[in-house]
One Martini backbone bead per residue (centre of mass of N, CA, C, O) as a GRO file, in nm:
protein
  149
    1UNK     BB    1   2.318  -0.368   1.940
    2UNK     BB    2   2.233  -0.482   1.687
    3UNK     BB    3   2.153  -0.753   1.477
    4UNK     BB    4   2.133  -0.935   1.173
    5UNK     BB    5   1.826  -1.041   1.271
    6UNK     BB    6   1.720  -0.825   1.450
    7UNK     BB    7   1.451  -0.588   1.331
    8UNK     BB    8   1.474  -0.431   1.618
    9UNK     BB    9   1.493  -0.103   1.737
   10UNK     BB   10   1.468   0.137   1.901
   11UNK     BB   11   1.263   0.427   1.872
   12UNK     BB   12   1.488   0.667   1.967
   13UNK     BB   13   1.669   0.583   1.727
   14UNK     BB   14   1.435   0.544   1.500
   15UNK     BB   15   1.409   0.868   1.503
   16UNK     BB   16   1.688   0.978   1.482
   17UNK     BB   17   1.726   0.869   1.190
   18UNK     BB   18   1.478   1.020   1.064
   19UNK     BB   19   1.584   1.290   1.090
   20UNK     BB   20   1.863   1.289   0.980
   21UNK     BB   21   1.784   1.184   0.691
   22UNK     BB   22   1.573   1.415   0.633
   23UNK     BB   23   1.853   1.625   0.621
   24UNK     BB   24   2.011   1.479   0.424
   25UNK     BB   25   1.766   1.447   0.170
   26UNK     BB   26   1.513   1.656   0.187
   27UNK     BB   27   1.292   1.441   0.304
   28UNK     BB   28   1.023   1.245   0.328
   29UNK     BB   29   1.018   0.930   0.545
   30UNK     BB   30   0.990   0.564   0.576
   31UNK     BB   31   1.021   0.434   0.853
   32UNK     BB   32   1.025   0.091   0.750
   33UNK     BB   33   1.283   0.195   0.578
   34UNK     BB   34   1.447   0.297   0.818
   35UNK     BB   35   1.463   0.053   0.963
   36UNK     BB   36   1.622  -0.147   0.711
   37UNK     BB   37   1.857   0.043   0.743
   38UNK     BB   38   1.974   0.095   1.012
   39UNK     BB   39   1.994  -0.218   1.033
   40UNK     BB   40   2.228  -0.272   0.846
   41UNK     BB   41   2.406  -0.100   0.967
   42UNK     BB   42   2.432  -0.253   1.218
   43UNK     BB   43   2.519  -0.526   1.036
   44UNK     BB   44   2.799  -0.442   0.934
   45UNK     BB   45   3.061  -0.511   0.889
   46UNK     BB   46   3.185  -0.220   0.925
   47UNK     BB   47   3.056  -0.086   1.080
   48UNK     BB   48   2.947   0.186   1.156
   49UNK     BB   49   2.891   0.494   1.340
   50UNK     BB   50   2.605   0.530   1.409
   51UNK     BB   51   2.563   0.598   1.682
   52UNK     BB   52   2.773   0.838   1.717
   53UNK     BB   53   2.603   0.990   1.508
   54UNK     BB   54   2.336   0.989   1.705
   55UNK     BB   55   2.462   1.144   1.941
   56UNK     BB   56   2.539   1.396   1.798
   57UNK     BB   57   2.295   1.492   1.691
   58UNK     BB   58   2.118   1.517   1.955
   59UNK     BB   59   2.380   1.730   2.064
   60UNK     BB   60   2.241   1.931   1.917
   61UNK     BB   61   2.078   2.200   1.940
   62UNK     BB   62   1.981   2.203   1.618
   63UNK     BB   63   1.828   1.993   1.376
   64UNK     BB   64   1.991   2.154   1.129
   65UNK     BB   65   2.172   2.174   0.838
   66UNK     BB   66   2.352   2.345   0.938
   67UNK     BB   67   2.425   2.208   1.164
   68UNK     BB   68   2.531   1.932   1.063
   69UNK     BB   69   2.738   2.093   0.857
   70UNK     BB   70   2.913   2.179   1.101
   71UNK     BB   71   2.950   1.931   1.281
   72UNK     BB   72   2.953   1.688   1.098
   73UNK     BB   73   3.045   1.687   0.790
   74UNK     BB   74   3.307   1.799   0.901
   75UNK     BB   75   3.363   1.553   0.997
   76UNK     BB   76   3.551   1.318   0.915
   77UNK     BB   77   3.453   1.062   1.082
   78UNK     BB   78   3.161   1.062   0.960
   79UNK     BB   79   3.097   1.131   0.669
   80UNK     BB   80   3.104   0.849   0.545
   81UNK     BB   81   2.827   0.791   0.698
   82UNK     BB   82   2.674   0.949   0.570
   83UNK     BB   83   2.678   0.895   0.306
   84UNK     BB   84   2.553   0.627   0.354
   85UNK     BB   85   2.281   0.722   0.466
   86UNK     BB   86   2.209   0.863   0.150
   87UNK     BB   87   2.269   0.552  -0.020
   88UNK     BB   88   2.052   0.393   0.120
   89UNK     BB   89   1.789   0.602   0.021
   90UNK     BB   90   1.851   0.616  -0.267
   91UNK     BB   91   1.951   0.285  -0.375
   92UNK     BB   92   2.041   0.082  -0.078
   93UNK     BB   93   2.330   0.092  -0.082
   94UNK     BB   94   2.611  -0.092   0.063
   95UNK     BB   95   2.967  -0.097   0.164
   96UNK     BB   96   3.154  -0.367   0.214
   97UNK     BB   97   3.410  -0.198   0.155
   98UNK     BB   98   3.714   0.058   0.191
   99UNK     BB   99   3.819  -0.040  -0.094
  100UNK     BB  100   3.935  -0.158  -0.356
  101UNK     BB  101   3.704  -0.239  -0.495
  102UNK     BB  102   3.383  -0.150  -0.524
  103UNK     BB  103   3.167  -0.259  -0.298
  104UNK     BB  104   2.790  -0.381  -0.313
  105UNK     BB  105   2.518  -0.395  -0.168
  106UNK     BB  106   2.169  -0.460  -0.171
  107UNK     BB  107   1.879  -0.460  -0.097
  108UNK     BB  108   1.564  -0.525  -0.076
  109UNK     BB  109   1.324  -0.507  -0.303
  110UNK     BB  110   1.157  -0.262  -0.118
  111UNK     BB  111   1.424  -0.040  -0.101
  112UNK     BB  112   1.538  -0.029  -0.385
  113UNK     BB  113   1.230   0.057  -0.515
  114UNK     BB  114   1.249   0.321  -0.240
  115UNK     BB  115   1.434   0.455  -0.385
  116UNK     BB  116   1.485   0.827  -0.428
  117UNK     BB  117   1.610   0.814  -0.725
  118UNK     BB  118   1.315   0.727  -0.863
  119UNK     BB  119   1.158   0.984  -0.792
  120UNK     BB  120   1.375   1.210  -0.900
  121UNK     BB  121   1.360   1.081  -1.182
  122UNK     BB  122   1.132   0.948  -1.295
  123UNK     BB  123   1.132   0.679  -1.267
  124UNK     BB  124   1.187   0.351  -1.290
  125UNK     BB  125   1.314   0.064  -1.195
  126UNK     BB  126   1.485  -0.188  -1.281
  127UNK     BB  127   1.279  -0.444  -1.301
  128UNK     BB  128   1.057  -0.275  -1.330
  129UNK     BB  129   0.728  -0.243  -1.522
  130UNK     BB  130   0.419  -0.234  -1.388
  131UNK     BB  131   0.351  -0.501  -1.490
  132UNK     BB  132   0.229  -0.786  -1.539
  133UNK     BB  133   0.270  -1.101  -1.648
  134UNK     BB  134   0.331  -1.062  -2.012
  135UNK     BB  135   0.244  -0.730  -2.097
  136UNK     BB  136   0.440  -0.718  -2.362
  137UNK     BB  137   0.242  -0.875  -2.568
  138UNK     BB  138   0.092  -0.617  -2.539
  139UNK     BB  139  -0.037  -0.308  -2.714
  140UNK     BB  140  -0.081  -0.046  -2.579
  141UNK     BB  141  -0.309   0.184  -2.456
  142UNK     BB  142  -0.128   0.451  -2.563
  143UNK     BB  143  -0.113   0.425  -2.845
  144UNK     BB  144  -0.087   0.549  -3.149
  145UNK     BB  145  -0.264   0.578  -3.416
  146UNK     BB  146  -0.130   0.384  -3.687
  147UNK     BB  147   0.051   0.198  -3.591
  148UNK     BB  148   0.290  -0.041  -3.672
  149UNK     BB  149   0.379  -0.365  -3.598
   0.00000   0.00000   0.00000
């Protein structure tokens, strides 16, 4: 198991977790940025069962969503670490509490603004403006003429 400090898997870990992302997401994914979720999955305090989750993946017959859907996300033990893995993918965030209130850590700034939920949605995420600082003082490049100030 990884530590929360040690920012390498294994190649063979972080292969398998990016086959199973991408077949949980239906997304081509970010190697470094699945990297970074890996690592944060295993040094959650909840640890979810990440290993034994890719121990399953592994020996699937085959690696699609039918059998993901038969054989894992139908295990309720598994469940749970799913959908934690697809929340992380979307939106960067890591569930801290296993109780109410639902308690949410996110990630790291790369992370957050690379979740797929924006592009998805084609929106920027909050907190980016993708302008750079001051921007907001000047008039819109695109704005149309004739607007009164």
């Amino acid at each position: 198991m990884v530590g929360p400090m040690n920012e390498s898997v294994p190649d063979k870990t972080l292969d398998q977790f990016i086959k199973l992302s991408e077949i949980l997401t239906g997304c081509e994914l970010d190697v470094e940025q699945g990297r970074a979720h890996l690592v944060r999955l295993l040094s959650t305090p909840l640890v979810p069962p990440i290993q034994e989750v890719l121990k399953r993946f592994e020996r699937l017959p085959r690696h699609s969503l039918a059998e993901v859907e038969r054989k894992m996300v139908s295990d309720a033990a598994l469940r749970s670490t799913l959908c934690q893995i697809v929340l992380l993918w979307y939106t960067s965030a890591l569930r801290d509490t296993v109780s109410d209130p639902l308690v949410l850590r996110f990630g790291s700034e790369q992370t957050y603004f690379g979740g797929l939920v924006w592009h998805i949605l084609g929106a920027h995420p909050p907190g980016l403006s993708g302008g750079y600082f001051g921007h907001w003082r000047y008039r819109p490049d695109n704005e149309p003429n004739g607007t009164p100030m």
